[in-house]
MOPAC internal coordinates of N, CA, C and O (Angstrom, degrees):
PM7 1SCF
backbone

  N    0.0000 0     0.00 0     0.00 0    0    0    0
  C    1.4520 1     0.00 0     0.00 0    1    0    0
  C    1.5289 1   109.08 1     0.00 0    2    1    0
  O    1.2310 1   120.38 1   -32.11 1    3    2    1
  N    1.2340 1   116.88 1   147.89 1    3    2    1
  C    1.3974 1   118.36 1  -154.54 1    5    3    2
  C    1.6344 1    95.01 1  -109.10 1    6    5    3
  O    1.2310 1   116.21 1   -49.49 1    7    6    5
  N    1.7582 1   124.81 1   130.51 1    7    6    5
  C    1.4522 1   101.20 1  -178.01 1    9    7    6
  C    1.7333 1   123.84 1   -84.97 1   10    9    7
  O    1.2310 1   120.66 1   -10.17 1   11   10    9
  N    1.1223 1   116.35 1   169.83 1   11   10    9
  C    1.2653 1   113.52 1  -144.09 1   13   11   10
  C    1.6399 1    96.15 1   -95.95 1   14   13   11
  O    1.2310 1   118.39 1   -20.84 1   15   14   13
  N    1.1303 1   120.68 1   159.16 1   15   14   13
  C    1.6911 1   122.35 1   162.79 1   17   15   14
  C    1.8015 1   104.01 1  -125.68 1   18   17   15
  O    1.2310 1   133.08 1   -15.88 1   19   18   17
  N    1.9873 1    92.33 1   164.12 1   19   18   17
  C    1.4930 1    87.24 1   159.53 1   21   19   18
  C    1.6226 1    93.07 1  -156.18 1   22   21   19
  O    1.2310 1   131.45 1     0.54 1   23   22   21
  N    1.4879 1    95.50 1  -179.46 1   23   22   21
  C    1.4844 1    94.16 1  -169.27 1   25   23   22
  C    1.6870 1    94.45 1  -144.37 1   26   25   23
  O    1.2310 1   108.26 1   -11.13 1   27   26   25
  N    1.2539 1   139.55 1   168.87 1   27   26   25
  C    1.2938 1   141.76 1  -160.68 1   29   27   26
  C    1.5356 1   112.67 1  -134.26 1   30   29   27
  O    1.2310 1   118.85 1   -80.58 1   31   30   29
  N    1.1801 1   119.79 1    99.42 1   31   30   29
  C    1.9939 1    96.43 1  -173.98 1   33   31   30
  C    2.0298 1    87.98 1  -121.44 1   34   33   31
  O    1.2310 1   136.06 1   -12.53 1   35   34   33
  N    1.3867 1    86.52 1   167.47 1   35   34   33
  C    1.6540 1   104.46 1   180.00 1   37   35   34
  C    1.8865 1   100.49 1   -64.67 1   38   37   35
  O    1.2310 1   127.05 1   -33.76 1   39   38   37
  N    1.2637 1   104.04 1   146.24 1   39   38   37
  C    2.0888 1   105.31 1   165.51 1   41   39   38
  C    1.2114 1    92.49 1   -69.44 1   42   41   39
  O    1.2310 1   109.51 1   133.74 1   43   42   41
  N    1.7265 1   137.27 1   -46.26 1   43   42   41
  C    1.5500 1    85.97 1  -145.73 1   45   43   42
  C    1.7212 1   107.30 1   -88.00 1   46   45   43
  O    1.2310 1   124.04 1  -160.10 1   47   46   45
  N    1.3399 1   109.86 1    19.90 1   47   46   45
  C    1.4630 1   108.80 1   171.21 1   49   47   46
  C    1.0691 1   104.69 1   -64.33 1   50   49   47
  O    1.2310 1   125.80 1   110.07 1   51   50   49
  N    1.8024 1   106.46 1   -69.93 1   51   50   49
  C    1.3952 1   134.01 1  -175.23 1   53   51   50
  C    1.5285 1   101.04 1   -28.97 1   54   53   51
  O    1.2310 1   120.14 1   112.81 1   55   54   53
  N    1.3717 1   117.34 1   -67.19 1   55   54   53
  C    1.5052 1   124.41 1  -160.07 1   57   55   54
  C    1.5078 1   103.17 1   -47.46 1   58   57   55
  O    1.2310 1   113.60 1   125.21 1   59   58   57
  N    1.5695 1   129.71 1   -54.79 1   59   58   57
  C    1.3630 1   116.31 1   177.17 1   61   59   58
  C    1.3964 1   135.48 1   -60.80 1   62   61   59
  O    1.2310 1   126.32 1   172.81 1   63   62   61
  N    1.5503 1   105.45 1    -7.19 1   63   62   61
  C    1.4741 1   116.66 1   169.58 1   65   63   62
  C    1.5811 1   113.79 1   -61.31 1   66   65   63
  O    1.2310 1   115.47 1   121.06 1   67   66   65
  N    1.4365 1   126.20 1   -58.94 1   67   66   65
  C    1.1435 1   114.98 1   177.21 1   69   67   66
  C    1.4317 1    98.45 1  -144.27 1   70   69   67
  O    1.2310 1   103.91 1   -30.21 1   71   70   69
  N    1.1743 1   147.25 1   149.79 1   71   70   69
  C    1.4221 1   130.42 1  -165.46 1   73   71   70
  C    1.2737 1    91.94 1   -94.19 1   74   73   71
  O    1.2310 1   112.83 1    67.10 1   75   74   73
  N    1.5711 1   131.15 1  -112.90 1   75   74   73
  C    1.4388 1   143.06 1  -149.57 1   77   75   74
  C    1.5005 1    93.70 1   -38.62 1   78   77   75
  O    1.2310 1   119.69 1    98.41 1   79   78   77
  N    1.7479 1   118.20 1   -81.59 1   79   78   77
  C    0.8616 1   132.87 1  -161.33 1   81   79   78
  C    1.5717 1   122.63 1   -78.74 1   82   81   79
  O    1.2310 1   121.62 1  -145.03 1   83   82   81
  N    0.8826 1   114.50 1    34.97 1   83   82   81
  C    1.5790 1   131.91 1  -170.74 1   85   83   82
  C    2.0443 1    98.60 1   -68.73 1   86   85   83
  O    1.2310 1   127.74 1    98.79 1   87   86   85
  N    1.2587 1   102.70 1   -81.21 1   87   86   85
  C    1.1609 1    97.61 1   162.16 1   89   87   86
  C    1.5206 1   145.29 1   -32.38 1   90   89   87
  O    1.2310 1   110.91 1   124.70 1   91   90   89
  N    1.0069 1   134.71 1   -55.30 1   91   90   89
  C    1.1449 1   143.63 1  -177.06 1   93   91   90
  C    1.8935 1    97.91 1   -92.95 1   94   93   91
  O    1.2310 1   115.96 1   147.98 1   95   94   93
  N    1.0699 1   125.28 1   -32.02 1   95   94   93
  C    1.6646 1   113.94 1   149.75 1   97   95   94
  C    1.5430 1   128.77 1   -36.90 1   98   97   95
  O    1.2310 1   132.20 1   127.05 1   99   98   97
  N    1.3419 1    94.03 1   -52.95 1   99   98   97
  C    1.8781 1   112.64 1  -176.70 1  101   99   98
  C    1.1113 1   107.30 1   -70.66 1  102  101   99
  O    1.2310 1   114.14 1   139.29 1  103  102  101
  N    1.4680 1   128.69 1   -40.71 1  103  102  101
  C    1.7166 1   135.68 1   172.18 1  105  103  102
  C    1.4646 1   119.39 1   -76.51 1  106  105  103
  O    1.2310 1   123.61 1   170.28 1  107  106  105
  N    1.3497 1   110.69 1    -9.72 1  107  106  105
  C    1.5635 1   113.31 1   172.18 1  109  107  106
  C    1.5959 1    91.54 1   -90.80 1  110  109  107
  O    1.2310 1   108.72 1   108.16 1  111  110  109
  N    1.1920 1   138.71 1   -71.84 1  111  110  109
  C    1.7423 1   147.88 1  -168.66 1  113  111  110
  C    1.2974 1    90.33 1   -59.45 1  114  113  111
  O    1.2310 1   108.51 1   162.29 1  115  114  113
  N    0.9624 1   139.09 1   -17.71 1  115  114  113
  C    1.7359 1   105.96 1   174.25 1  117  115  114
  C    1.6927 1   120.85 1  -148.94 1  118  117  115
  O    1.2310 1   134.26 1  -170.16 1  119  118  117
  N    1.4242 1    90.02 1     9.84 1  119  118  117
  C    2.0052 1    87.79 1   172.56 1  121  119  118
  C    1.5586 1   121.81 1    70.81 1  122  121  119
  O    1.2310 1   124.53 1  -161.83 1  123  122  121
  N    1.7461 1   108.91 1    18.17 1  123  122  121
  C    1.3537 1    99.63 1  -177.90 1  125  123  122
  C    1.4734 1    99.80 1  -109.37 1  126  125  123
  O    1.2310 1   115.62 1    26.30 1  127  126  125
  N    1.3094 1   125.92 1  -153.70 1  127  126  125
  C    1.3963 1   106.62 1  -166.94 1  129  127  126
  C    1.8989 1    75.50 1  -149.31 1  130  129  127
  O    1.2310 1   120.74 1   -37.75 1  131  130  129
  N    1.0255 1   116.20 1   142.25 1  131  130  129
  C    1.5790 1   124.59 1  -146.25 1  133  131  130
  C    1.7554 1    92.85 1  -134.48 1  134  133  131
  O    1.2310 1   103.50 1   -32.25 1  135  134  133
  N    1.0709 1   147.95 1   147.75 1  135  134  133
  C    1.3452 1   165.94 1   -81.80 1  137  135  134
  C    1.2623 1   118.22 1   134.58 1  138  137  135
  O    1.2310 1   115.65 1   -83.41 1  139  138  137
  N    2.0580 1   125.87 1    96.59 1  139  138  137
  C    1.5117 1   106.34 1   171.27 1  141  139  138
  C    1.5337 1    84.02 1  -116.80 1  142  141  139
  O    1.2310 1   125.27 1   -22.34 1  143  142  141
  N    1.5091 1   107.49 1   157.66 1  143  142  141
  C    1.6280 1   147.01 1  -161.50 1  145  143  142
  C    1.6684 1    80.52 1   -66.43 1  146  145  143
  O    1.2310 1   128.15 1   -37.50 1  147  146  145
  N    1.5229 1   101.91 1   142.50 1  147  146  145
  C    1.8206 1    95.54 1   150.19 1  149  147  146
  C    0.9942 1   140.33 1   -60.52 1  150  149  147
  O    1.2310 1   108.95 1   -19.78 1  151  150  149
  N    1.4809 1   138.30 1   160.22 1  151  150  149
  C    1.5368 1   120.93 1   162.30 1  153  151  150
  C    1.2260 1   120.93 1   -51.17 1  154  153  151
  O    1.2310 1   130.10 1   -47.97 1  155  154  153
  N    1.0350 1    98.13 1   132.03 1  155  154  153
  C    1.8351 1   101.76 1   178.38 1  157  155  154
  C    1.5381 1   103.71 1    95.13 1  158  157  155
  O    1.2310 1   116.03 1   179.33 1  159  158  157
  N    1.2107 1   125.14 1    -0.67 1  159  158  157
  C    1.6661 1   119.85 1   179.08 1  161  159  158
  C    1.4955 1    78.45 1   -90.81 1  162  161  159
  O    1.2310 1   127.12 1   -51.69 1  163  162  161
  N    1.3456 1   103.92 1   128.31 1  163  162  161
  C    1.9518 1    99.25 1   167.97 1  165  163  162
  C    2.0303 1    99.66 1  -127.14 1  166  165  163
  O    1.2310 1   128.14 1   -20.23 1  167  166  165
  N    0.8221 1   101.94 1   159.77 1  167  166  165
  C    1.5764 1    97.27 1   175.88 1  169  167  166
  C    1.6733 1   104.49 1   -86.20 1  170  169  167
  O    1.2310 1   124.91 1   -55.19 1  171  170  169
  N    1.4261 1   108.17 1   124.81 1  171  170  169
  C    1.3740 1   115.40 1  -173.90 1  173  171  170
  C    1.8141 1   114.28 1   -15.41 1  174  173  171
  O    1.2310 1   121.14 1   -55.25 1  175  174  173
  N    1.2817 1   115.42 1   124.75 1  175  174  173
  C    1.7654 1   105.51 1   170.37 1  177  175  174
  C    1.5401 1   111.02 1    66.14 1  178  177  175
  O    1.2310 1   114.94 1  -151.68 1  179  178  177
  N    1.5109 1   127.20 1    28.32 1  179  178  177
  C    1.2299 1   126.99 1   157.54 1  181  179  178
  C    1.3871 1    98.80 1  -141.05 1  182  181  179
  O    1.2310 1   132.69 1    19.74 1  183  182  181
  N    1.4738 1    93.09 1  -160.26 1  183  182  181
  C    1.5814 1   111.17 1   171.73 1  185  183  182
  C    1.8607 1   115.92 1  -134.16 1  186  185  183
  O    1.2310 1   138.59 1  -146.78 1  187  186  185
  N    1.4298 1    81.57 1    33.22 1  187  186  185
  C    1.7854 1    89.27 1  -175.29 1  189  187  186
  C    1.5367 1    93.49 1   -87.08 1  190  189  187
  O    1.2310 1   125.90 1   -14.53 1  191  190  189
  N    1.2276 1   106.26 1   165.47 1  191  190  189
  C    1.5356 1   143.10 1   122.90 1  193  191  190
  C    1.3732 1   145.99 1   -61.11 1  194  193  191
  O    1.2310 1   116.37 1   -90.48 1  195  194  193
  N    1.4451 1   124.50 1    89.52 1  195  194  193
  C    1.9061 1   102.38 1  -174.96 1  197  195  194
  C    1.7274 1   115.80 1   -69.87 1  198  197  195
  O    1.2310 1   115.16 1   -45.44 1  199  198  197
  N    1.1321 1   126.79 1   134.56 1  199  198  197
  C    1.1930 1   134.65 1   175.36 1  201  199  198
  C    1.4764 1   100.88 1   -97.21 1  202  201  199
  O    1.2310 1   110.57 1   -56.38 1  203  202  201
  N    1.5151 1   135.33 1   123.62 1  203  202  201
  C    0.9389 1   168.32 1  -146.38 1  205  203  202
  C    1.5062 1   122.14 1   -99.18 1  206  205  203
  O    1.2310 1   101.81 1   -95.33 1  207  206  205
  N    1.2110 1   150.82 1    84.67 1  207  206  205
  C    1.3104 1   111.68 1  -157.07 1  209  207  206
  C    1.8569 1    98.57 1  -146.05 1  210  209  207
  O    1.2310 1   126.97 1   -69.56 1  211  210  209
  N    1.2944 1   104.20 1   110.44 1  211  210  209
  C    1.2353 1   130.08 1  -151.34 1  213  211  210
  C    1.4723 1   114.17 1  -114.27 1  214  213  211
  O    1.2310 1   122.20 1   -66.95 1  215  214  213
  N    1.9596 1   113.39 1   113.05 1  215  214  213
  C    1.7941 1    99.86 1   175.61 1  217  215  214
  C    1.6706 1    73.75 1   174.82 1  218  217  215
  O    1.2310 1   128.09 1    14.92 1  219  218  217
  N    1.5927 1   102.04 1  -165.08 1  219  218  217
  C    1.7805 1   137.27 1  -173.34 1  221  219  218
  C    1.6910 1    83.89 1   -64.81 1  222  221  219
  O    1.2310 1   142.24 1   -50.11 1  223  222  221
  N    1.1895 1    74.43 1   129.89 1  223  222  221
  C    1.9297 1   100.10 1   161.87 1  225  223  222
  C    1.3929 1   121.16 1   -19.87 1  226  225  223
  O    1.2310 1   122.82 1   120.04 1  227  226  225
  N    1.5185 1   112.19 1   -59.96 1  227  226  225
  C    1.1351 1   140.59 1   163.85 1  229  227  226
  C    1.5796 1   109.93 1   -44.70 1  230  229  227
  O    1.2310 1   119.06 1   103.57 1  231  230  229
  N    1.2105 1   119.40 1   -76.43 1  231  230  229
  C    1.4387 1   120.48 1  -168.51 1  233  231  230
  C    1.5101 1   110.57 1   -54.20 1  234  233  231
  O    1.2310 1   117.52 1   140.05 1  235  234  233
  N    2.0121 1   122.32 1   -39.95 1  235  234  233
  C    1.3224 1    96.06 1  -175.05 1  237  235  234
  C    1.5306 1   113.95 1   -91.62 1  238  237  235
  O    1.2310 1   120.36 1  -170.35 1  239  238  237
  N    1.4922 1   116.92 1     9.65 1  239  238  237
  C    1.1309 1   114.41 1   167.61 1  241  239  238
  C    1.8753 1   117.04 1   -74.38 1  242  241  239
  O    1.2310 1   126.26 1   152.85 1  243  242  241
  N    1.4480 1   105.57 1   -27.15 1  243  242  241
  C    1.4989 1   128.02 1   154.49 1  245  243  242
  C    1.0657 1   131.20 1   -38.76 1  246  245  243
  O    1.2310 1   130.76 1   127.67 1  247  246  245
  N    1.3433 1    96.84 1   -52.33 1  247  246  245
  C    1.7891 1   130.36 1   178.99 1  249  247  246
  C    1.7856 1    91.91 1   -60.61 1  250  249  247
  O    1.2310 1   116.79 1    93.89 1  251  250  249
  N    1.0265 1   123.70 1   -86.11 1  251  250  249
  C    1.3375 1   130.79 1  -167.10 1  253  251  250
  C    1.4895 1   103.83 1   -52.86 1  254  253  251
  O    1.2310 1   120.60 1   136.28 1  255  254  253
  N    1.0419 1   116.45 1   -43.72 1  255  254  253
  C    1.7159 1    92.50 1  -176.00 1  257  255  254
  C    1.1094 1   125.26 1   -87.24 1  258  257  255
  O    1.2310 1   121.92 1   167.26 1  259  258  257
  N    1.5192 1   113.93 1   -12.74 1  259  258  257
  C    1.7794 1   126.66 1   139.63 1  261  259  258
  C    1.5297 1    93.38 1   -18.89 1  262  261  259
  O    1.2310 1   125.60 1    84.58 1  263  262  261
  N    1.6384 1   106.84 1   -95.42 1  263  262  261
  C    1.1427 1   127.35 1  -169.89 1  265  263  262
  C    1.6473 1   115.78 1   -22.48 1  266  265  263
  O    1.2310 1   127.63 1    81.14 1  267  266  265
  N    1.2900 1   102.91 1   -98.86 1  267  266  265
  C    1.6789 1   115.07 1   153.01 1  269  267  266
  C    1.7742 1   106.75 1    10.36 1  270  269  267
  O    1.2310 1   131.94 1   103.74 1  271  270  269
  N    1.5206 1    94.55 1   -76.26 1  271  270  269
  C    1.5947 1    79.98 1   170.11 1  273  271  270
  C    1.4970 1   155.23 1   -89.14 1  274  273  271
  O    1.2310 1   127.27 1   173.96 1  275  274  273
  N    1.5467 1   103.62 1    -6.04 1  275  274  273
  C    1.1952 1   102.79 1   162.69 1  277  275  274
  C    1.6960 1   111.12 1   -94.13 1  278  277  275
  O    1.2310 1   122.71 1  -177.19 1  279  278  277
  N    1.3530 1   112.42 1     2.81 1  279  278  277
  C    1.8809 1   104.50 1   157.95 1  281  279  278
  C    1.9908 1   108.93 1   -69.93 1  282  281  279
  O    1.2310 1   127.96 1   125.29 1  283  282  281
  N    1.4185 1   102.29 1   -54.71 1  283  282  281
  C    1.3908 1    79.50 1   176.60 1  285  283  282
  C    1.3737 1   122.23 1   -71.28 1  286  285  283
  O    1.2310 1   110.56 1   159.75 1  287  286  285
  N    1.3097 1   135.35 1   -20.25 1  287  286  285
  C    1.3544 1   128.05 1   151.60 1  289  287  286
  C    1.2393 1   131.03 1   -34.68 1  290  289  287
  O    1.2310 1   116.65 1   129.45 1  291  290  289
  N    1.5560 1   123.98 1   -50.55 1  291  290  289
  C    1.1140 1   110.99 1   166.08 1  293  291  290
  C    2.0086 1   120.30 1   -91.70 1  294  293  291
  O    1.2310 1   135.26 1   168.16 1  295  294  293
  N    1.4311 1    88.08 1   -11.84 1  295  294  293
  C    2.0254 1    82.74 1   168.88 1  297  295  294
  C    1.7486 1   106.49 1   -50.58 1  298  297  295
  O    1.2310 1   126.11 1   134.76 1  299  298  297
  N    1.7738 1   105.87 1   -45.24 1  299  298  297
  C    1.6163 1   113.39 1  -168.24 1  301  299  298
  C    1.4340 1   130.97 1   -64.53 1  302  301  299
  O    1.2310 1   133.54 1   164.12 1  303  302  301
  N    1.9514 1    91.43 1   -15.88 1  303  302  301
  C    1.1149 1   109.08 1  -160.06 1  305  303  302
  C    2.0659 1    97.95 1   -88.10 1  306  305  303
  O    1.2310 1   123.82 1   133.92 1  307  306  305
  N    1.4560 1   110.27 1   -46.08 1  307  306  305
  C    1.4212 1   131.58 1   141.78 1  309  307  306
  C    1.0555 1   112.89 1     0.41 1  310  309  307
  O    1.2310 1   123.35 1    97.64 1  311  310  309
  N    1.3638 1   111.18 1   -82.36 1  311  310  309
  C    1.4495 1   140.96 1  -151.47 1  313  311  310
  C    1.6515 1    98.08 1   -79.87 1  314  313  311
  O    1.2310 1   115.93 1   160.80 1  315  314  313
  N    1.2676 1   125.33 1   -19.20 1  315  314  313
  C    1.6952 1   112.60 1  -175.89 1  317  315  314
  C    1.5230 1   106.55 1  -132.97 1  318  317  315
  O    1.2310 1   122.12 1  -172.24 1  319  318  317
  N    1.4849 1   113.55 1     7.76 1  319  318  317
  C    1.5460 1    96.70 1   165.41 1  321  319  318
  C    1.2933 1    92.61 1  -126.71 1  322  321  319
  O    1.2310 1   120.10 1   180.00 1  323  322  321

């Protein structure tokens, strides 16, 4: 059995990555199994969400650079229309 990792990022990052399907996008491209906080779970003294993102070393390092790149994808996309 392979041990597991996870990593923690803010929703409203997450949320601009892909809206509806953000989640279940990131778990199809990389095999981790992804987790957002309930409403009303806020991280102490904000109004975030932790997004969760749970699997092999490999995959949530996957997970994030998924991410990583479709944030600057749409920062670029921002930035020129």
């Amino acid at each position: 059995m392979h041990p597991k990792f996870a990593c923690v990022i803010y929703l409203n990052v997450f949320s601009n990555v892909s809206k509806p399907q953000g989640v279940k996008e990131v778990m199809a491209a990389t095999g981790t199994v992804v987790k957002v906080a309930q409403r009303g779970e806020y991280i102490p003294g904000t109004e975030n969400r932790n997004v969760t993102i749970t699997g092999t070393y490999a995959s949530v390092q996957a997970a994030q650079n998924y991410i990583a790149q479709k944030l600057t994808h749409e920062t670029l996309k921002v930035a020129y229309y």
